[in-house]
N, C-alpha and C positions, 0 to 999 in steps of 0.2 A: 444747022440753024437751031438756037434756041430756045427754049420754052418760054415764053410770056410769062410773069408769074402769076399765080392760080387765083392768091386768097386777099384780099383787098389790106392786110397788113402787109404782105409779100408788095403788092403793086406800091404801095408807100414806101414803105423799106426803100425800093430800087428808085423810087422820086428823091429819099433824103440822099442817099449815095450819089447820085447823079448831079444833084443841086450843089450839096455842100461840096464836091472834088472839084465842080466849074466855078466855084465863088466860095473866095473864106467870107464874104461877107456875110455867108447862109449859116446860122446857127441850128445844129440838127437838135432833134429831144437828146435832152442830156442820159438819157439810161433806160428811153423806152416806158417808165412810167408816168402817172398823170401829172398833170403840171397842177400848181400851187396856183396860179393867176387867169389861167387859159379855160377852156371851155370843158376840160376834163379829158385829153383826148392828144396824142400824138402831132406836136406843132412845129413846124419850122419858121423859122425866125430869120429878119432880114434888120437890121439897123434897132432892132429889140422891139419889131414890130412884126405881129401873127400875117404870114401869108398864105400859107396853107395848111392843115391839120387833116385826119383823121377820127373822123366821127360817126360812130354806129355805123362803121363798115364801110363810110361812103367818103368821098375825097372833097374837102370844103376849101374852096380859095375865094382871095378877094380879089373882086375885080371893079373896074368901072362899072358905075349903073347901067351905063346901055348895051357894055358888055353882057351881061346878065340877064337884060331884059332879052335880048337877041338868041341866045342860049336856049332860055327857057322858053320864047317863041319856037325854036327848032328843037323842042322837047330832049334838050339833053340837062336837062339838071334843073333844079325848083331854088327858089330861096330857103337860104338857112335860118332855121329856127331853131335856136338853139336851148332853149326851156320847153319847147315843143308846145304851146301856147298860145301860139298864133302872132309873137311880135315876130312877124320877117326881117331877115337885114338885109337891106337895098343891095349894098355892094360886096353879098355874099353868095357865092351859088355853091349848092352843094348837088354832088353830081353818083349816081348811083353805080355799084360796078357793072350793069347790065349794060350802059348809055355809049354810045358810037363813041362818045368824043373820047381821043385819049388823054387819058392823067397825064402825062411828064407835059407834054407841050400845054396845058392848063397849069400846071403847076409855074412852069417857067415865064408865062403874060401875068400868073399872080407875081411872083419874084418879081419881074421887071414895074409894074403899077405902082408895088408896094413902097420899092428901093429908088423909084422916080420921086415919091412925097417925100422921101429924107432931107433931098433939096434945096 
């Protein structure tokens, strides 16, 4: 079996690999640097719409609001602040590498939420 990967670049890596080989609709970072429009930060893209990114080490996806709310009631992830400033974003949770919940299957309810609004 395995190794898990260790370093929350590593766990992203293996989320965009994963995501983009199951859907060309999933647009991965083009070269691993910061994006021009995005929040400064390693993003994957669904219909030219941010669903999940990498942010200060932590895994940030969008999801429904009571997704999130539910989440951070079961203390696995806070809302994103993304100027660190105190504006929270309702349908953003950002989840630490310490927190039970795994990234890929967070990543993949952000992809499908996201690619549901295309619509």
């Amino acid at each position: 079996m395995s190794q898990p990967p260790s370093t929350p670049e590593d766990r992203f890596a293996a989320i965009v690999v994963a995501l983009s080989s199951d859907n060309p609709d999933v647009i991965p970072p083009s070269d691993g640097s910061q994006s021009k429009q995005g929040f400064g930060s390693a993003e994957l893209k669904v219909h030219g719409k941010i669903f999940a990114m990498l942010v200060r080490g932590r895994l940030v996806v969008k999801l429904p609001r009571a997704r999130v709310d539910a989440l951070i009631t079961a203390d696995q992830g806070e809302r994103f602040d993304p100027r660190r400033d105190g504006r929270l974003m309702k349908e953003w949770l950002a989840v630490d590498p310490a927190a039970k919940e795994e990234w890929l299957p967070l990543a993949r309810e952000a992809l499908a939420f996201v690619a549901s609004q295309h619509r």
